[in-house]
C-alpha positions, 0 to 999 in steps of 0.5 A, spaced: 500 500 500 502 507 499 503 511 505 504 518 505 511 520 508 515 527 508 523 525 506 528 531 506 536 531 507 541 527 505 546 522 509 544 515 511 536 514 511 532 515 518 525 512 519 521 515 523 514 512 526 509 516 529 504 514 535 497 512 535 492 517 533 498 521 531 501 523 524 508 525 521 507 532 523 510 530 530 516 530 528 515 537 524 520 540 531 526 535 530 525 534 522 530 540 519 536 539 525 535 531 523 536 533 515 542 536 517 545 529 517 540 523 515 536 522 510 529 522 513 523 519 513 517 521 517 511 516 515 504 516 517 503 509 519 496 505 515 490 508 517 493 515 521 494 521 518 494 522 510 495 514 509 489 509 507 486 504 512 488 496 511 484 493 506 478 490 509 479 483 513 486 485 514 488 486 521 492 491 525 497 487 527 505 488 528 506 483 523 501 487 518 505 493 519 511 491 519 511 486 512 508 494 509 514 498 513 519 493 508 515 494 502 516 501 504 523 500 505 524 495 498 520 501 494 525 507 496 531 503 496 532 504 503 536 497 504 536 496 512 535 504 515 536 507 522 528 507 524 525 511 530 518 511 534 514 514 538 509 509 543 506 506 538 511 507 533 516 505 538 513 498 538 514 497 532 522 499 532 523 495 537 519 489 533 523 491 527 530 491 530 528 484 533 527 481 525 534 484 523 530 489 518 533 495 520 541 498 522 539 501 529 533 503 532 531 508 537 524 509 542 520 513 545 517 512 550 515 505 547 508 501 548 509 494 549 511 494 556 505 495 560 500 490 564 494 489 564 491 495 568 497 500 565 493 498 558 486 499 560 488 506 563 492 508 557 486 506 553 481 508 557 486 516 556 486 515 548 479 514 548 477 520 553 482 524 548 478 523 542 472 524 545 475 531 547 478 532 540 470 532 537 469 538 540 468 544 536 473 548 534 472 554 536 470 552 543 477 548 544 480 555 542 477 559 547 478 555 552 485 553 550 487 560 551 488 558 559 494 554 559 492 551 565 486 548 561 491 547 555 494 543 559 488 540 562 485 538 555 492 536 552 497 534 557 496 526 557 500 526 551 505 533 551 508 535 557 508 542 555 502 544 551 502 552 553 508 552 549 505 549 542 500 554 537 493 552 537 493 550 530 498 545 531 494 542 536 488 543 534 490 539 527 493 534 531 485 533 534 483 533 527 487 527 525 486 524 533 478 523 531 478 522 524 483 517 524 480 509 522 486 506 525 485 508 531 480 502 535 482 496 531 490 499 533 488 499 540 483 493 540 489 489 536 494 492 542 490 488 548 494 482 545 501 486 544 508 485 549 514 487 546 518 480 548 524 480 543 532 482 544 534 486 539 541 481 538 546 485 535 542 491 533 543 498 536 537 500 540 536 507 545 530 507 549 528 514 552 522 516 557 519 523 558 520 524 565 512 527 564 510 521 561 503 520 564 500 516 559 505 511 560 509 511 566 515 510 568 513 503 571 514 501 563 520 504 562 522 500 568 520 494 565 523 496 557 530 496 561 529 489 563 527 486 557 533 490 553 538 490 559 543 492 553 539 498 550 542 505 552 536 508 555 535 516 557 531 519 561 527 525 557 527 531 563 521 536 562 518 532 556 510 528 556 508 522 551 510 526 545 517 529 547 518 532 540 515 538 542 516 538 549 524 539 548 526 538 540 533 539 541 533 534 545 530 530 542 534 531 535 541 529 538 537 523 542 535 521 535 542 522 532 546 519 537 541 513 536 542 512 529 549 514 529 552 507 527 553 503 520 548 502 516 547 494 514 546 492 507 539 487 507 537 483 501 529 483 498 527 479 503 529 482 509 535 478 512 541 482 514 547 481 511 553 484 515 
């Protein structure tokens, strides 16, 4: 299927994979400081964003996601590129370092980790967002003129909202509640723990500190599942910490992505 993708800069190519409900433009404050030195790659994943929603009876699993993801590496030539995620775009770098697909991979604040009682809240927390999200406009506008309501409205996912222009929060409220990937994603995810290794691939894991959607007894548990990824705490950021410090963020993702490329063949396997 074709995604929609932004792709600008030169140097080796950079992957980056939004959450659930989000799209590309997440990754808007860290794309020019990450062009500088990679050729990046900002994806809308199937069914968010500006891309099409799986074909009917295909469900919303990893696997679906990352066969796409390879078809998007095959189509641009990509070989076995750096790849970055933030939560649900996490997971799935994780997943695809752990199938040898990709030369490093960096994650931000990853889904996979959570019980059973950490995803129901996080799932009951989306659900409320999107409910929020069909608010008219204009009275989101009003009343996100108070930064305590701002951070009210918008702070389960930013760890900063007060510092964001209204119309980028309010186009990602357009994206959240018209999106049709959102509850087959979630329903799919009950079933989804990250349980790989990541043998031989690069992995840096980063938390925002402020992360009140998944907090930090998960990232507790990613540093035990990959004791030997390189983690970072992220001081002052939320869920979606691009825009909470983008210049951290930016040297996070370069430093993560700062090892050789591997070649791959067409059929994924990686060849050193």
């Amino acid at each position: 299927m074709d995604l929609v993708f932004d792709r600008r800069g030169d140097g080796p190519p950079l992957v980056l994979l939004h959450g659930i409900g989000h799209r590309r433009q997440a990754w808007d404050p860290v794309m020019d400081a990450l062009a500088k030195e990679r050729d990046v790659i900002a994806v809308d994943l199937p069914g968010f964003g500006g891309s099409p929603p799986l074909p009917a009876g295909t469900p919303y699993t990893v696997g679906a996601t990352i066969g796409i993801l390879t078809d998007l590496f095959d189509r641009l030539d990509l070989g076995r590129p750096h790849i970055a995620g933030n939560s649900l775009g996490g997971l799935f770098a994780l997943e695809a370092a752990d199938r040898g697909l990709v030369s490093s991979a960096t994650a931000l604040s990853p889904a996979g980790f959570y019980n059973a009682r950490e995803l129901a809240f996080a799932a009951a927390a989306l659900r409320a967002s999107r409910r929020a999200a069909a608010l008219p406009e204009a009275l989101m506008a009003r009343l996100a003129r108070s930064p305590r309501r701002r951070r009210a409205m918008f702070g389960m996912i930013y760890g900063r909202p007060d510092r964001m222009d209204f119309a980028t929060l309010a186009a990602d409220a357009r994206a959240l509640r018209s999106c049709p990937g959102f509850e087959p994603t979630l329903r799919a995810g009950r079933r989804v723990r990250f349980r790989g290794s990541c043998a031989d691939v690069p992995v840096t894991i980063a938390w925002g500190v402020n992360d009140r959607l998944l907090r930090m007894g998960q990232a507790v548990r990613a540093q035990r599942t990959l004791p030997n990824a390189r983690f970072i705490w992220l001081e002052g950021c939320g869920h979606v910490p691009m825009w909470d410090d983008p210049e951290l963020v930016a040297r996070v993702l370069l430093e993560g992505s700062d090892h050789p490329l591997r070649d791959a063949d067409r059929a994924g396997r990686a060849q050193v």
